[in-house]
N, C-alpha and C positions, 0 to 999 in steps of 0.2 A: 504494500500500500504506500503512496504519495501523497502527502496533503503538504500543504505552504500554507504558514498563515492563519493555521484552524482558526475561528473561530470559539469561544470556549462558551458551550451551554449553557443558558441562563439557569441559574441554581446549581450547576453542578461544578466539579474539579474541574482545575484547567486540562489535565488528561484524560478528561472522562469523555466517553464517546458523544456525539450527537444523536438525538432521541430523534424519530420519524416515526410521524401515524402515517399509514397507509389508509383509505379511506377505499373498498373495492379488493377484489381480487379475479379479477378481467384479466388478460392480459398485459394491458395498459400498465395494470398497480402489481399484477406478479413482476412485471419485467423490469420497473424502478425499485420496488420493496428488492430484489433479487442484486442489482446493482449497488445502492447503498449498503447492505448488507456486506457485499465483496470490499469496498471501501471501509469497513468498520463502524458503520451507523448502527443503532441499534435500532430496528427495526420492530415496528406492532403492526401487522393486518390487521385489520375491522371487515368484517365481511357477513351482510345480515344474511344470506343463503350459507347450507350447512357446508358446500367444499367448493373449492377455485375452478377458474376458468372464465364465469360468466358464462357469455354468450359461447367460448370455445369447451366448453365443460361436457359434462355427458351423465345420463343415465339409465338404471335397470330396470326390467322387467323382467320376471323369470329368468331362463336364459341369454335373452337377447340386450344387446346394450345399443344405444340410443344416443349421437350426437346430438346437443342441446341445440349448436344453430352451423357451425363453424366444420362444415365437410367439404373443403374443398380449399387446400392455403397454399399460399406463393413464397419465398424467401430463403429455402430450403438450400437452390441451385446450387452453384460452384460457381455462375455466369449470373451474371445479371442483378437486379434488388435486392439482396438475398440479408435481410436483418436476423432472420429467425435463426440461420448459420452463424451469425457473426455469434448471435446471443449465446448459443447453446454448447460454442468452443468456448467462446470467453468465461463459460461459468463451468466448462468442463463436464459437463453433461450428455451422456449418449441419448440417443434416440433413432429409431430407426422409423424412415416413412417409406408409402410409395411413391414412385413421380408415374402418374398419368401419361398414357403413352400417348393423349389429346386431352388438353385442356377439357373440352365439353363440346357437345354436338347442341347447334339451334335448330330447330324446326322452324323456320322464320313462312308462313307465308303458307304450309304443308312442304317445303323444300328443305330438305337436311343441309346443316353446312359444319363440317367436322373444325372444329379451330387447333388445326396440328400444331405441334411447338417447333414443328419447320414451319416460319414465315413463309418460305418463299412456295410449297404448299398448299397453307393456307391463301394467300395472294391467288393462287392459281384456281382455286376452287371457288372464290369469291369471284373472278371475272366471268368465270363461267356462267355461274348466276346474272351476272349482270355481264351478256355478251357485249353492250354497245355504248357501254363505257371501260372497257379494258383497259385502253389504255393511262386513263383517267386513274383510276384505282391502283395500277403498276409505279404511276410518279406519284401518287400522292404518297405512298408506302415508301418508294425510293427517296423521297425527300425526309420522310419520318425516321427512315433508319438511318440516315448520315444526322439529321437534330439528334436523333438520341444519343450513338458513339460518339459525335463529336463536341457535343454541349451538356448532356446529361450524366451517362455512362460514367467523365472523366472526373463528374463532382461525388469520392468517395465520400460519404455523410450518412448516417441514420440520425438527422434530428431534424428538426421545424428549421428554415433559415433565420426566421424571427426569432428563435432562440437560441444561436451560434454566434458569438461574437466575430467581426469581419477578419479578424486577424489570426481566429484561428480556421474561419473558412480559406484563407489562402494556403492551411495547408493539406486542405481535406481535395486538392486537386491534381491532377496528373497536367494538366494544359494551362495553365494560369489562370488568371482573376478572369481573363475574356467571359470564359465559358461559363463562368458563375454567375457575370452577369446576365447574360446572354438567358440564361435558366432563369433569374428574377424578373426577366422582360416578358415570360411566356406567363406567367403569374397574373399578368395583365390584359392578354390576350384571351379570347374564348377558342374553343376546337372549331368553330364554325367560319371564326377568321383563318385558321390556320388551314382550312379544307379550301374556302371560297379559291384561288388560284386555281387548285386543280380539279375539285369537283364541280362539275356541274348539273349533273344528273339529278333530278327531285329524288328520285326513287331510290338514288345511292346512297343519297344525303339522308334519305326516313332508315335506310337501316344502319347506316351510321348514329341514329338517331335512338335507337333501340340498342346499340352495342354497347352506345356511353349510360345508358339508361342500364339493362343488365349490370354495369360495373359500378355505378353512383348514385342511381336513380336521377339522372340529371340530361338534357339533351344537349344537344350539339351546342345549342345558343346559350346555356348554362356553365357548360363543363370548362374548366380552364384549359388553356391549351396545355402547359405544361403535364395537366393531370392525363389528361387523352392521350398525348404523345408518348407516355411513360407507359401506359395502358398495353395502346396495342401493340409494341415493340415489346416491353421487358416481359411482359406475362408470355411470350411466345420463346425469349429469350434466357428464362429462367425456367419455366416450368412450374406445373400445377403440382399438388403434394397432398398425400394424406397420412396422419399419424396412425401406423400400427398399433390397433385397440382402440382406436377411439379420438379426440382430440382431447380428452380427459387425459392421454400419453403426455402432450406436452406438459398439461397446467401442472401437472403431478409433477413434472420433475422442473418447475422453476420453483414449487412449494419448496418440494427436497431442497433444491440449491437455496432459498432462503430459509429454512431452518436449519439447514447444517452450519450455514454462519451467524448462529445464532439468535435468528429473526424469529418473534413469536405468530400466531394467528389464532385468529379469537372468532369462531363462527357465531353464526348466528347472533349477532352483535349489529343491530342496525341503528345506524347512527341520524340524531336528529337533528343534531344545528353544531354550529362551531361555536369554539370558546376564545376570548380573547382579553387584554388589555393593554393599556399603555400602545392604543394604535396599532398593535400586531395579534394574531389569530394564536392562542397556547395549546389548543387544544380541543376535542370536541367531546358532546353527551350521545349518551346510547341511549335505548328506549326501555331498558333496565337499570334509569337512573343513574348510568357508573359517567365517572369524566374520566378524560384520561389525556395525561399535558403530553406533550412534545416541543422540541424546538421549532420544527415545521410539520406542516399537515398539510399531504398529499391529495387531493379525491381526484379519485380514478373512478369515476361511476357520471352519470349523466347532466352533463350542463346546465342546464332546463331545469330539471329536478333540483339541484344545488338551488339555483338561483330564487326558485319559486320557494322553498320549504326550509330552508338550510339555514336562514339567518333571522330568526325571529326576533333577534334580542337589535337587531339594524346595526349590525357589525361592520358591512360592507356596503360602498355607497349607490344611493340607490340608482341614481345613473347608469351604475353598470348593471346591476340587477336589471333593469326596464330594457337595454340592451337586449342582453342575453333573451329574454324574454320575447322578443320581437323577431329572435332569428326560426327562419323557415324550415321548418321538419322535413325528412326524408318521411315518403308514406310509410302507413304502418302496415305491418305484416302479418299473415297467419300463417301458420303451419300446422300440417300433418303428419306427424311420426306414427310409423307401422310397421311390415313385417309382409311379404309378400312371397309367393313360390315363385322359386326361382325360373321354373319352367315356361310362365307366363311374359319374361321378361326378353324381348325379342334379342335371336343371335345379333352380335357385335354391339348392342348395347354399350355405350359408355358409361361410368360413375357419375357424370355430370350431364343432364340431359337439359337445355331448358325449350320452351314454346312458346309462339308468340302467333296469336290471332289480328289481332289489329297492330299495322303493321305504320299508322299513321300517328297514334300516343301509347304511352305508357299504361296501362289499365288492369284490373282486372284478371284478364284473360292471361297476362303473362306468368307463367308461373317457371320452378326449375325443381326438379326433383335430382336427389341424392341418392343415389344407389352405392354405396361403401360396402356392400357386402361380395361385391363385383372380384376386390381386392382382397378382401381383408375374409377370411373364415373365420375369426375367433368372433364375430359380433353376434350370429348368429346361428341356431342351428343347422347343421346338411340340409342340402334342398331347399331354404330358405334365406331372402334378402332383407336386410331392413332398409328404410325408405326413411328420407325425410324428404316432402313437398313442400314450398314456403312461394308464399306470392303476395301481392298487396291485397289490401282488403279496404276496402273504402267505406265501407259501414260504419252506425253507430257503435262505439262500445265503450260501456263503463268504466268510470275508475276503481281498481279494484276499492272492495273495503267499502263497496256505499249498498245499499241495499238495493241494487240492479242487480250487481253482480254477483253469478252463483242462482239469479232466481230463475224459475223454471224458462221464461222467454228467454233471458241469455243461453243459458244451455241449446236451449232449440233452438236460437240462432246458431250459436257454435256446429250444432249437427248440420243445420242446412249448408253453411260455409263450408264445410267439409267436404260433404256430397257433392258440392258447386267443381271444386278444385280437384278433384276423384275423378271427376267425369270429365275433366279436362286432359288425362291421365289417359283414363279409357280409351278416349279416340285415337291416341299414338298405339295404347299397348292392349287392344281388345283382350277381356277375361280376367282384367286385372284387378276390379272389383270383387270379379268370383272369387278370386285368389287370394283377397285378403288373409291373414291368420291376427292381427288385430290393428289397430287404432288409435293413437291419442291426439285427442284437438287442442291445438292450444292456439288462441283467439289474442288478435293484441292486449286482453287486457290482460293475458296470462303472462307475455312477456314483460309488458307493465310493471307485472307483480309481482316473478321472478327476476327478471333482470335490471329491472331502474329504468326501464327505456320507457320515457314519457310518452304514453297512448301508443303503444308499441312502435316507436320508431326505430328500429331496428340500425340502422346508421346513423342516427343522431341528426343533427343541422345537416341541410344538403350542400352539396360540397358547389357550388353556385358561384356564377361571379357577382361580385359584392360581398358576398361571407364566404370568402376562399381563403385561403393559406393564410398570407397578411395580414390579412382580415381580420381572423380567427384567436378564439382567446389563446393566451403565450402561456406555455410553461407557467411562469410567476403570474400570480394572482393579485389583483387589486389592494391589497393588504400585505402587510409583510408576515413573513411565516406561511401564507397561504400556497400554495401550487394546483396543478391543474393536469392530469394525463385523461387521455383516453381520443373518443373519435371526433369530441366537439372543437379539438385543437391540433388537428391532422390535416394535413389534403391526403383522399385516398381513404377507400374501406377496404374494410377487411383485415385480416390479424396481421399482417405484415406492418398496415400503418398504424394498427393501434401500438403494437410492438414499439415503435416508431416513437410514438408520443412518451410510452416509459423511459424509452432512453434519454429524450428531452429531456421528461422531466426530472431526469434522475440527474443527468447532467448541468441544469436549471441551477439545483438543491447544491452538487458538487462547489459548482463554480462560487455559490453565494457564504457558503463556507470556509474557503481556502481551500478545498479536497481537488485532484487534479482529476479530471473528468474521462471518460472513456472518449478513444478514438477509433474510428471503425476502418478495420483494414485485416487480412489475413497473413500469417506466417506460413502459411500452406496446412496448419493442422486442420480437422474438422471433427467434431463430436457426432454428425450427419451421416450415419449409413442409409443407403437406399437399397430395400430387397425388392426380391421380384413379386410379382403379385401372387396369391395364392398361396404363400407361407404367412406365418405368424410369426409378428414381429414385436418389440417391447414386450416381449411375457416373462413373466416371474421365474430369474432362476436360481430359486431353493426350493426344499418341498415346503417350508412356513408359507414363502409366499404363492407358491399355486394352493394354499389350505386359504388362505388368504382370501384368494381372487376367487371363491366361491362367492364370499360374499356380494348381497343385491343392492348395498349404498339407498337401504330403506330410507326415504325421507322421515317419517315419525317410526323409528325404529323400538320396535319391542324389545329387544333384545337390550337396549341402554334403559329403556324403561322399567325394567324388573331387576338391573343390575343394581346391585348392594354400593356399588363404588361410584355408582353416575358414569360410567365411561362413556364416553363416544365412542360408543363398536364401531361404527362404521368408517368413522374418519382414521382410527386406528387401521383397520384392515386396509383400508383405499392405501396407506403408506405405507403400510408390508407391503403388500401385492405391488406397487412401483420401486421398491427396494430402500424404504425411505425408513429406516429403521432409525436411525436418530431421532427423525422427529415422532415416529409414532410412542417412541423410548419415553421422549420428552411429553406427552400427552396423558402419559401414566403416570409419571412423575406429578407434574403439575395438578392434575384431578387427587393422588392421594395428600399434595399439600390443603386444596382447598377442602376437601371433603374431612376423610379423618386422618388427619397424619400418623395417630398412634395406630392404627392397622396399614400396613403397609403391603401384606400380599393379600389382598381379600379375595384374587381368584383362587388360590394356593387354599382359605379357607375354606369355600364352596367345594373343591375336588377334594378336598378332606373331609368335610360331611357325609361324603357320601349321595350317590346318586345324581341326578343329570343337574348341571347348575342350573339356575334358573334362567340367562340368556338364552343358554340352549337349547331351553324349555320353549324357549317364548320364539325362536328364531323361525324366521319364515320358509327354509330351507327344512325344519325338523318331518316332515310328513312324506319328505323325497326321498329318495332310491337313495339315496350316496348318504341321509342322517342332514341332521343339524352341521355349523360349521361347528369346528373346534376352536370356539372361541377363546376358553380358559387356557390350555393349551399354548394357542396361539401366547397368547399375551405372557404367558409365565414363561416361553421361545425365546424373548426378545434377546435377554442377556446374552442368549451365546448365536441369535442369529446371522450375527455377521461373519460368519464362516462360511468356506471354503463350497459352492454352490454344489448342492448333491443331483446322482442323476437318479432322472424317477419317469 
């Protein structure tokens, strides 16, 4: 570690570390909590949902496990944007994904159009579609790929440029300062300027119009150029990705990497407003009454939502608050997660399908379905795919928490919304409804509810010119102490940019401390394996942790419910089964200080009593072929889990 300068923590020794709330556990706040950590901060998550990821997170049913929203991630590559890499060497962390042998296939129109991560491929399939603008399409591409290596590509950075001081943006480039500004000019530009020279076609321009919409929710006349330009080049240039087991793969092992540097996380902890004085933010309350100070506080959770809910006491001033308030949502989304035969899923299928009916706006009709199980066998039973469909929904829907929601008409709207986007399905993959093996609906106001996304905006503020990059709130927050990660402070969706906005804001906090900040660049190492599809990859190897990974990550689990000690079974087992023994170490630990400290093995007690404990009693697994887990077991393992992995 390097710091110059520290700063010395208000209330503490001058050698005592700097104290950070985390506010989220998204990717946004794993990937900053995870960095400051490495710098020696001490780190607290706040995280009102029971485990990380947010929106890239996952969960069980029976057998089958369920991506939350996030199937389908960029950054992974060797070439091109690749944050996720940088992150995942820097903190020394493996992981093993697939890389997509095609991005995703569109049905634009009832015409497939496969998007190869060979450009000049895809180029070639798109002119065909549009025979009589070829040429048209060939320079507008041929222009995009020399802006991108020769102005983009050369500016190595994972941060916001609003939050990179200019002096050490000159040395995050290969080509000099030109090209950096050159990149700050496109900032100002829309995609629709940057097409007009070479497109002229309506009808090139409307799917053009649907590509950037697909990627932003934004069209042509919205989208910055710079964001567009980076679009269609690097995602073809880098490749499409998905985490073996789930995308719960990655959040699990930035968790690991912040507890093993001794970073705490506190679930189910939902925090209500921030704490402050003397003009700076200390600290914030939880909705269990607890405070809890720091030097700065991070929120890594939704713009809107902060602004609207977070400062009752009129901490921050209300100008910015009315601001943030005023900026324009990306629509909100519904999805369907299920479980489908595999049989029904037409040969050469892709993992990433999406379809578009009206071919002149954004509506409705467009939806994409996620097929992971294409890749990946462990999500699923033999013979079976699980499915996530997500599309916009323009309907009314409730805030959770008011008595709309949950009542018999919501429900039956949610079913009908289902059925709607099902049969949009059906028409690509006839029999696919027969096929079902189950269903979960989750309605914006669900994601609302679980993930902080105000009226399920699933990407936050639209990434628009006017509230683009520049634009957009910075790292540093309005107050001092205060920061900011996540999508409302990014150009670009999806986990690469929220990734993005951690390192900002990680490096925001560094700078404002004297700590020296992460620089993004490779020594040739990589923590990044890529297998091939059809193996299992990220799985558990000890026998603890495949006893582990039985477990179903019960949201109101029985099993902590009847336990004599309060554990969190589930959050224990989620960090066996990723091999996160430290901190699951530390979760027993901590429960027997706040619980009763003078019993200190109370599972050691129950298998001494005699007869089945009573987690295992209660476990939802106990009435299956294979028994309960072994939970007691499990947990009285830990001590000597970190050995030598056995084969089983």
């Amino acid at each position: 570690m390097k710091k110059t300068g520290t700063k010395e923590p208000a209330g503490s020794g001058a050698n005592a570390a700097p104290r950070a709330i985390v506010v989220g556990s998204g990717l946004s706040g794993l990937t900053a909590a995870a960095l400051l950590a490495e710098r020696g901060f001490s780190v607290t998550v706040l995280e009102q949902q029971d485990r990380p990821g947010g929106a890239a997170s996952a969960f069980r049913r029976g057998d089958v496990t369920y991506d939350t929203g996030a199937a389908m991630m960029f950054g992974f590559g060797e070439r091109g944007f690749n944050p996720h890499r940088w992150l995942m060497t820097e903190l020394g962390e493996p992981i093993e994904v697939y890389r997509h042998e095609a991005m995703y296939r569109l049905v634009y129109d009832g015409k497939p159009i496969v998007f190869h991560t060979d450009r000049a491929r895809f180029v070639a399939d798109l002119t065909r579609l549009f025979p009589d603008s070829a040429s048209e399409i060939s320079s507008f591409y041929d222009f995009l790929e020399k802006l991108y290596f020769e102005t983009i590509a050369p500016v190595q950075v994972f941060e916001a440029p609003g939050d990179v001081p200019l002096s050490e943006m000159r040395k995050t480039t290969t080509a000099g300062l030109g090209p950096q500004l050159k990149m700050l000019s496109l900032l100002f530009s829309s995609t629709e300027s940057l097409m007009r020279p070479y497109i002229k076609n309506r009808e090139v321009r409307a799917f053009f119009d649907k590509l950037t919409s697909t990627y932003c929710y934004t069209t042509i006349r919205e989208t910055p150029a710079i964001l567009a330009a980076t679009m269609f080049v690097d995602n073809h240039e880098g490749g499409a990705y998905y985490p073996a087991g789930s995308a719960m793969a990655l959040a699990a092992r930035l968790e690991k990497a912040v507890e093993a540097r001794g970073g705490v996380f506190c679930y189910r902890s939902k925090v209500t407003k921030v704490l402050g004085e003397g003009g700076r933010i200390t600290g914030v309350a939880t909705a269990d009454g607890a405070e809890h100070r720091a030097d700065c506080v991070l929120y890594a959770g939704s713009l809107a939502g902060f602004a609207a809910e977070m400062d009752p006491d009129g901490l921050l001033p209300p100008r910015w608050k009315r601001r943030i308030g005023k900026l324009e949502m990306t629509m909100p989304s519904f999805v369907v997660y299920g479980t489908v035969k595999k049989s029904v899923i037409p040969e050469g299928s892709l993992p990433v399908q999406m379809f578009v009916d009206n071919r002149e706006a954004l509506d409705e009709g467009d939806v994409t379905i996620y097929l992971p199980s294409l890749e990946d066998p462990s999500l699923a039973p033999e013979g079976w795919s699980t499915f996530l469909l997500i599309g916009p929904s323009l309907g009314s829907w409730p805030k959770p928490g008011t008595p709309e929601y949950e009542s018999p008409a919501y429900v039956e709207a949610k079913r009908k919304e289902a059925d709607r986007m099902l049969s949009l399905v059906e028409r690509r993959m006839p029999g696919f409804i027969a096929s079902l093996g189950s269903r979960i609906e989750a309605s914006p106001s669900t994601i609302w509810r679980y993930l902080g996304k105000v009226r399920g905006s699933v990407a936050g503020p639209k990434q628009k010119m006017g509230q683009h990059l520049i634009l957009r709130q910075k790292a540093r927050g309005p107050v001092e102490g205060l920061y900011f990660a996540g999508e409302a402070t990014v150009m670009g969706t999806g986990t690469p940019a929220v990734t993005v906005s951690g390192i900002s804001a990680a490096n925001r906090i560094l700078r404002d401390f004297g700590f020296e900040p992460f620089i993004a660049g490779h020594d040739g190492r990589s923590a990044v394996t890529i297998i091939p599809a059809g193996t299992r990859g990220n799985a558990p190897a000890t026998e603890l942790g495949r006893e582990a990974s039985r477990c179903r990550w019960c949201e109101a689990a029985p099993c902590s419910a009847t336990c004599p000690a309060c554990y969190d079974i589930p959050g224990i087992m989620r960090r066996i089964e990723a091999g996160n023994i430290a901190g699951a170490s530390q979760q027993i630990v901590a429960q027997q200080i706040v619980a009763r400290p003078a019993d200190a093995r109370r599972c050691e007690n129950c298998l001494a009593s005699g007869g089945v404990p009573p987690c295992e009693t209660a476990c939802t697994l106990a009435k299956g072929a294979d028994g309960p887990l072994r939970i007691s077991r499990c947990i009285l393992s830990l001590d000597g889990a970190a050995e030598t992995p056995k084969e089983g």
